[in-house]
NULO-312826 format. One record per residue (C-alpha): x, y, z. Coordinates in steps of 0.5 Angstrom, whole numbers, plus 2048, in hexadecimal, padded with zeros to 3 digits. Layout:
% residues N
XYZ ...
% end
This chain:
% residues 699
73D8688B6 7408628B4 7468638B7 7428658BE 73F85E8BD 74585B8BD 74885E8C2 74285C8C8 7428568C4 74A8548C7 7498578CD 7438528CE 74784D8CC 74E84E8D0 74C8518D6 7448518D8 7428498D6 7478478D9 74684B8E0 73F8488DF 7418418DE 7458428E5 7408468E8 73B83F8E7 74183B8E8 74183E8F0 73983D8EF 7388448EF 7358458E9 72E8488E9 72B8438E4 72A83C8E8 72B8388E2 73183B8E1 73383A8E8 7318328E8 7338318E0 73B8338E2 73C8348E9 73A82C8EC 73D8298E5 7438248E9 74A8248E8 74B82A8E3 74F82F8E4 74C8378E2 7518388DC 74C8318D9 7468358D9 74983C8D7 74C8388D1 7458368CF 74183C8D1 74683F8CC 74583A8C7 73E83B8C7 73E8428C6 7438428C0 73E83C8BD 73783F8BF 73B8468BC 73D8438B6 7368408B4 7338478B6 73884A8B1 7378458AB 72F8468AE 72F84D8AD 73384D8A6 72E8488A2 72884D8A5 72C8538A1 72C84F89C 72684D89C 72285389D 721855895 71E84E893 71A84E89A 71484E895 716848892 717844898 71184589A 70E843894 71283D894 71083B89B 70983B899 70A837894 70D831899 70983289E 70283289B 70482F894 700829890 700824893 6FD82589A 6FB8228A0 6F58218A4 6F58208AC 6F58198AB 6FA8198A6 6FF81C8AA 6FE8188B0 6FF8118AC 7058158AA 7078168B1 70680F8B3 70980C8AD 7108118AE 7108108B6 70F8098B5 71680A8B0 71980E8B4 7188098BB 71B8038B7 7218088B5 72280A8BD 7218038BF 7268018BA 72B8068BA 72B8038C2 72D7FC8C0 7327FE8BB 7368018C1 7337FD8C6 7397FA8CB 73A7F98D3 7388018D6 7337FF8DC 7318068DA 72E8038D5 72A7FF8D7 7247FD8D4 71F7F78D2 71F7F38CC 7187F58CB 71A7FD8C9 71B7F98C3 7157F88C1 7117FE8C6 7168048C3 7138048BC 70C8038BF 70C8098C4 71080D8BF 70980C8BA 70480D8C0 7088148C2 7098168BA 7018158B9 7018198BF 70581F8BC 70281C8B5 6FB81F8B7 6FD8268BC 7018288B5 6FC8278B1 6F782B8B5 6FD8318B6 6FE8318AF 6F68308AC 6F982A8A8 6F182B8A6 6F38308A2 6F882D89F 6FF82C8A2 70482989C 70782289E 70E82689F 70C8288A6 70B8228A9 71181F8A6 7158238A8 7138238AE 71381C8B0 7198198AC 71D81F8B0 71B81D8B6 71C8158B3 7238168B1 72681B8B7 7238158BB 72780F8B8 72E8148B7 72E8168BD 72C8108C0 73380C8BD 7368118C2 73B8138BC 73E8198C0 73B81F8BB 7388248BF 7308258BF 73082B8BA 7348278B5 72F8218B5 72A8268B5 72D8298AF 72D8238AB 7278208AD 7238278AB 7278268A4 72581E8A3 71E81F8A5 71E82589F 72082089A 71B81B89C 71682089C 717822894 71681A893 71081A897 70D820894 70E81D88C 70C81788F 70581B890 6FF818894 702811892 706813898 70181389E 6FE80E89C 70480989C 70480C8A4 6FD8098A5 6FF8038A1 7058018A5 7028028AD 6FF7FC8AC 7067F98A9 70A7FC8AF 7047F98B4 7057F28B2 70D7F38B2 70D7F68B9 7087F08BC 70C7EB8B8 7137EE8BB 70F7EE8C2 70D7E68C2 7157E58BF 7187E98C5 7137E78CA 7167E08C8 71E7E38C9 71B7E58CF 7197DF8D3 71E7DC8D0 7227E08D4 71E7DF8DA 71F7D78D9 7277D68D8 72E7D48DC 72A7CD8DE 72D7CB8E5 7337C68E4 7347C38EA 72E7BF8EF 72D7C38F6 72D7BD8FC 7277BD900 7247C2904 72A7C6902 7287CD905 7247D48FF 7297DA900 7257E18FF 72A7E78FD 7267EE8FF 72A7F48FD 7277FA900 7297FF8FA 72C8078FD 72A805904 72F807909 72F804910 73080A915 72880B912 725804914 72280391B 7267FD91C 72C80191D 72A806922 72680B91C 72080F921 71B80E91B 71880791B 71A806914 71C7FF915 7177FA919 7167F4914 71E7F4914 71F7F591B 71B7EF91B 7207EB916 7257ED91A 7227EA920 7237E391D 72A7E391C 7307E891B 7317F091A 7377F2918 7387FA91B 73D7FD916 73D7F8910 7407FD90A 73F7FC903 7457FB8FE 7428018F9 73E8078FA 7398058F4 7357FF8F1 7387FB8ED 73F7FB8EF 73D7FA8F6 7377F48F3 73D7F28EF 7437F18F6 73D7ED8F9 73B7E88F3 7437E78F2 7467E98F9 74B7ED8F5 74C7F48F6 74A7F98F1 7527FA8EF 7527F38ED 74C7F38E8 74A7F68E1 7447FA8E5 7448028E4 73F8078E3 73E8058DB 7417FD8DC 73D7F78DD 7407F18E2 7447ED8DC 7457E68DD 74B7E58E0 7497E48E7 7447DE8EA 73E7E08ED 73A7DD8F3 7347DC8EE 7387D88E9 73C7D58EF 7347D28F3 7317D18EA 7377CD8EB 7347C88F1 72D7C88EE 72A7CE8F2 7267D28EE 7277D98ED 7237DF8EB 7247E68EC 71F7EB8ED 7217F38ED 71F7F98ED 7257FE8EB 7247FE8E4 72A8008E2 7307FE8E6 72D7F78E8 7297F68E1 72C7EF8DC 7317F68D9 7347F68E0 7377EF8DF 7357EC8E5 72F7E78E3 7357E38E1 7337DC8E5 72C7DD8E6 7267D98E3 7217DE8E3 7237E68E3 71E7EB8E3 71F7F28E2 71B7F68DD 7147F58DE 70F7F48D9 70A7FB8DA 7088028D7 70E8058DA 7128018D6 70E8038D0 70F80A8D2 71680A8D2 7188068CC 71880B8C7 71A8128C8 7158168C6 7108138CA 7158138CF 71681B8D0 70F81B8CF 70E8178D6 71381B8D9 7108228D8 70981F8DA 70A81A8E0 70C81F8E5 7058228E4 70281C8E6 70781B8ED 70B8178E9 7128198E8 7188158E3 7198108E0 7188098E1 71F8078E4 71C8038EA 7167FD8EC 7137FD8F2 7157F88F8 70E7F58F7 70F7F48F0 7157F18F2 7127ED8F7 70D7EA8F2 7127E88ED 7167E48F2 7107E18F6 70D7DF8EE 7147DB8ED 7157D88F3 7177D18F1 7117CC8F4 7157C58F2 7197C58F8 71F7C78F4 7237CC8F9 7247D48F6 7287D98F7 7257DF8F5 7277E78F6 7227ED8F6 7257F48F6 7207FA8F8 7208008F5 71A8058FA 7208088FD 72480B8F7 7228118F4 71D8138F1 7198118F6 71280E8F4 70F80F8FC 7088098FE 70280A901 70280C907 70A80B908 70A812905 70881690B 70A811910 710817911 70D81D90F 70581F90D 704821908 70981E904 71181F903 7118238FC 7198208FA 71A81B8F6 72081B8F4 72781E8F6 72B8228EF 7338208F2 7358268EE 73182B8F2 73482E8F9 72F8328FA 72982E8FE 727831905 72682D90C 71F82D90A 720829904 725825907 72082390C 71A822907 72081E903 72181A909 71981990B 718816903 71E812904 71B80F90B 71480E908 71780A903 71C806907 71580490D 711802905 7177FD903 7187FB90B 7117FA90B 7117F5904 7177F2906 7127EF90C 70E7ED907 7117E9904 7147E690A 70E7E490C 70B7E1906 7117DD906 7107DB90D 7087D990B 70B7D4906 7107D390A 7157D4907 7197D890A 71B7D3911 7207D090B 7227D6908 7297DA909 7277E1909 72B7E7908 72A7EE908 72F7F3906 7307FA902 7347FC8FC 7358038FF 733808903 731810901 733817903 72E81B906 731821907 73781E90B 73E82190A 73E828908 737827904 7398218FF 73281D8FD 7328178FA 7368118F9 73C80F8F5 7418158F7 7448148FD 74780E901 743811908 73F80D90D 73880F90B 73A80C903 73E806906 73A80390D 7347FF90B 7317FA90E 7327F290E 72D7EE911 72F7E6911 7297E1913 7287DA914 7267D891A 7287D1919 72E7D1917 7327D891B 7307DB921 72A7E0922 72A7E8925 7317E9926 7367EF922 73C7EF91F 7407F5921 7467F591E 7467F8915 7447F3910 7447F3908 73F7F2904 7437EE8FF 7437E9904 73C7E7902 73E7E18FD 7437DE902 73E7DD907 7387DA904 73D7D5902 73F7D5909 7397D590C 7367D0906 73C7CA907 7407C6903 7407C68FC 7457C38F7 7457C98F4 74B7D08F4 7497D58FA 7487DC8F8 74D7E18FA 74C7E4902 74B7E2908 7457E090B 7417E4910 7407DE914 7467DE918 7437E391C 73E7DF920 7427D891E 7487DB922 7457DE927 7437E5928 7487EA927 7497F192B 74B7F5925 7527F6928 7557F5921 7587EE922 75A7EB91B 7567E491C 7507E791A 7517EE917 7547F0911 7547F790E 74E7FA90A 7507FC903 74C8008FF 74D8058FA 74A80A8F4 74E80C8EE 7498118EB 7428148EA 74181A8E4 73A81B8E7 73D81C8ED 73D8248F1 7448278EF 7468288F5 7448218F9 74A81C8FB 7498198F4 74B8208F0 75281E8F3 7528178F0 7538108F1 75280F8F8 7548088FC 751807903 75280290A 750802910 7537FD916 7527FE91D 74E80491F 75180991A 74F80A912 75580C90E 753810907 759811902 7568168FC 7588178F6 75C81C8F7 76081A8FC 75E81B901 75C818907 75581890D 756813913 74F813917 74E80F91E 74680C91B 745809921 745810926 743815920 73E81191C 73D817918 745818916 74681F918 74C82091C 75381C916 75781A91A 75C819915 75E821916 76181F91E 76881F921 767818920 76481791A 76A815917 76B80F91B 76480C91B 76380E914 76A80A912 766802913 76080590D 765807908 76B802909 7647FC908 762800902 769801900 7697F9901 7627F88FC 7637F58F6 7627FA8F0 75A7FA8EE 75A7F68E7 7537F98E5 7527F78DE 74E7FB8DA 74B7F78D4 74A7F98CE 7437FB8CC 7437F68C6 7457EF8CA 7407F18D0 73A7F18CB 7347EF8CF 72C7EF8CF 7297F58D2 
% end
């Protein structure tokens, strides 16, 4: 018998796993969550998860091994045990309900405060992990609301009325205390490890509670109104740190008189070919188009990355991406000057109103220079999520109530709001940047902005990058969320001009409107999403430069222009100063120079550099899963180099949807020579990536 056992056991292992494994890594597999666990993963190979499919098997026969040794071995006493287990768990002392809820609240309360604390122990500069100051104190009060909440549905599943000993609840809670602070340090133990532990140290303070007897509820009890005071004087003191916060970086210099207000509107995942202003059959676009009425469209400006912070750190900068410290998990560090920091310098004020809370909250570097930055609202959201019990909880109810996520966005009413609040009444200029985020994913669709494409309304919030397997139908139905959210946010950018405009404001104000990236809607082969490739539905966004007394009204710039050219212009466009420019070229040259036929003439256009080192969220097989890719575009063609070498070459002008590469023709090679010799010509990047330790920062 053993030895059949063995045998099946080795042919599972060495022939059938990872037939199985293969089988999921082609998407084959009959079971859906393997095929979506190992099949969409990025840039693995399939010996990767063969290897670790084999490894899980060998740990999960062990533990069934050692499982089965200590049964046989503990059968004979099996009477024992069981008299062992009565006496822990209805042994003197025992609890009462309310007993066991104090318990919960008090424990859950630890265990908030040990979760928030383990997070400021390894805090650093990862934008992922952006929060706000408040958690601190709102961590261990959600996690005593949510441990009250288990307090009581443990106490009626266990009928603590009839006598429950104090161990069970201990355990229960100091487990799930400790897992949540080791496994909040992020120490690289696996879960079951830290679960291991934190089962055994939860034991141990359970044999303490126990000869403490009743004396141990009743110091739970005694200490909520303790934990109470403690949390309501951390939230005075934060609040303080806070406002503090909202009131630093005092402009240095005095602004001259009638020196004109610059309004930055970012439009997050928005991509132009999906705006009317560009040509889109849908009216998505009115109030924008009305913008554009009143000065200049530039037809195919091209952002400088394919996601938000390194895209929103190339136009605060005018640096390309390769020449900062922005990655996926490294903030904007110092080292460049911003335009907020260059106008504080003028005596402008400068505030900072976003929606991204991840890659444009303060953990992503880019409030430097800005007097007033608001990221994280002050909301139920934001308790809900600040601890993580509560937080799990939230996730498995929300999606009943149509809610589906977390917190990862404000509306671009709210952001309106904060802005139009600080708008400064004193005559001081501002310059104040807005970023929206009702076009990314996960859509939070508005009345009635949410039928105005389909009735009822679309069903997909949110595209999975690592899925492949979406339909026509749900692409379109993807495609009606992502224009319903776009005519919700044109609609509040028109508000927001209009309000501006009644308070009359807005006839001295430089206002310019532009996108950090674009989004995949099922282009390409089927990639979704965003940051994982460097085709023109991620690159070409729209820009919009309006001031009427200052640059001409309804005309089109055709030839392709940089984001990263944004600080250069305002400076431009705002005039002298004694102080350093920003790298770039301004955009204004289109207009002052004269109108441009697009033929390529070097005195208004340079080539459009843009570039993506890597995504690990990304589909493996999207132009990402080959590596660092780099991008220009001259002229009418759009060269791509992907990491592996190889090359595309796309007439975007003639092929807006870059189907037919060019870079395979007879003569390929003479007009790919031009794109290879000016990158071959670029400097190397000099991205920096700061440690985590000297970019400490605030959430």
């Amino acid at each position: 018998m053993l030895g059949v056992t063995a045998t099946v056991w080795l042919v599972a292992y060495f022939f059938l796993l990872p037939w199985f494994v293969s089988d999921a890594y082609a998407g084959h597999s009959l079971i859906p969550w393997v095929n979506r666990a190992i099949s969409g993963q990025a840039q693995h190979p399939l010996s990767h998860y063969q290897s670790l499919a084999q490894r899980a098997v060998l740990l999960a026969s062990a533990g069934a091994l050692v499982c089965l040794v200590a049964g046989v071995a503990a059968w004979p006493r099996r009477s024992k045990i069981a008299a062992t287990w009565n006496r822990v768990v209805y042994a003197v002392p025992a609890m009462g309900a309310g007993d066991v809820i104090a318990t919960g609240a008090s424990l859950g309360f630890l265990g908030g405060l040990a979760e928030v604390t383990s997070f400021r122990l390894r805090f650093g500069a990862d934008p992922v992990e952006s929060t706000s100051l408040h958690v601190l104190w709102m961590g261990p009060i959600s996690a005593a609301c949510m441990g009250a909440i288990i307090g009581l549905v443990l106490a009626l599943a266990l009928r603590a009325w009839r006598g429950v000993s104090i161990a069970v609840p201990v355990v229960f809670f100091s487990s799930f205390a400790i897992f949540s602070f080791v496994s909040g340090l992020r120490l690289g133990i696996h879960k079951y490890a830290i679960m291991a532990l934190s089962l055994g140290v939860a034991m141990q303070l359970a044999r303490l509670a126990t000869k403490r007897g009743a004396a141990f509820p009743g110091l739970c009890r005694r200490s909520l109104p303790w934990m109470g005071g403690a949390t309501l004087a951390g939230a005075l003191v934060i609040g303080a740190i806070v406002a503090g916060q909202n009131r630093r970086g005092e402009r240095s210099g005095e602004a001259p008189a009638g020196a004109p207000n610059v309004l930055l509107l970012i439009l997050d995942t928005v991509r132009a070919q999906d705006l009317s202003l560009y040509g889109y059959e849908r009216q998505t676009s009115p109030e924008i188009d009305r913008l554009a009425s009143t000065g200049v469209t530039f037809d195919y400006a091209m952002a400088p990355a394919p996601w938000t912070l390194a895209s929103h750190a190339s136009m605060f900068t005018g640096l390309s991406p390769d020449r900062l410290s922005t990655d996926f998990h490294a903030a904007l560090d110092a080292a460049a000057p911003t335009i907020a920091e260059v106008l504080a310098a003028r005596g402008y004020a400068t505030g900072g109103f976003v929606a991204n809370l991840t890659y444009t909250a303060r953990t992503s570097g880019l409030d430097r220079g800005f007097m007033v930055y608001r990221d994280h609202p002050f909301s139920i959201e934001l308790f809900l999520s600040s601890s993580s019990w509560m937080r799990k909880t939230a996730l498995a109810i929300r999606p009943h109530f149509g809610v589906h996520g977390p917190e990862v966005g404000k509306s671009a009413a709210q952001v309106n709001s904060e802005f139009l609040s600080w708008l400064p009444s004193d005559g001081r200029p501002f310059f104040a940047f807005l970023n929206f985020f009702d076009a990314h994913t996960p859509f939070k669709l508005e009345r009635p902005f949410d039928r105005m494409f389909r009735d009822p309304p679309p069903q997909y919030w949110r595209f999975k990058p690592w899925v492949r397997s979406y339909s026509e139908a749900d692409i379109e139905e993807f495609r009606d969320s992502y224009n319903s959210a776009i005519a919700y946010l044109d609609a509040q950018v028109g508000v927001l001009l209009r309000e501006l405009e009644r308070r009359g404001v807005l006839r001295n104000t430089l206002v310019i409107l532009a996108a950090d990236h674009g989004e995949h809607l099922g282009d390409h082969g089927g990639i979704t999403g965003h940051a994982n490739s460097l085709y023109l539905p991620v690159l070409h966004v729209p820009l919009v430069i309006s001031f009427p007394s200052r640059i001409p009204v309804g005309i089109h710039v055709r030839p392709a222009v940089s984001t990263q050219n944004i600080p250069a212009t305002i400076l431009d466009l705002l005039g002298g100063s004694g102080d350093p420019a920003l790298p770039g070229r301004s955009l204004a040259r289109y207009w002052y120079g004269g109108a441009d036929d697009g033929d390529g003439n070097d005195d208004f256009v340079s080539p459009v550099f843009s570039e993506l080192t890597s995504n690990d969220f990304a589909h493996r097989s999207d132009p990402i899963g080959k590596g660092p890719m780099q991008s220009l575009v001259r002229g009418n063609l759009h060269y791509v180099r992907n990491g592996d070498g190889s090359e595309e070459l796309y007439d975007y002008i003639a092929d807006a949807d870059e189907r037919t590469n060019l870079a395979g023709g007879v003569d390929s090679a003479s007009v790919l020579a031009p794109f290879r010799q000016l990158l071959s010509q670029r400097p190397p990047g000099q991205r920096r990536h700061t440690s985590k330790a000297s970019l400490t920062r605030e959430p």
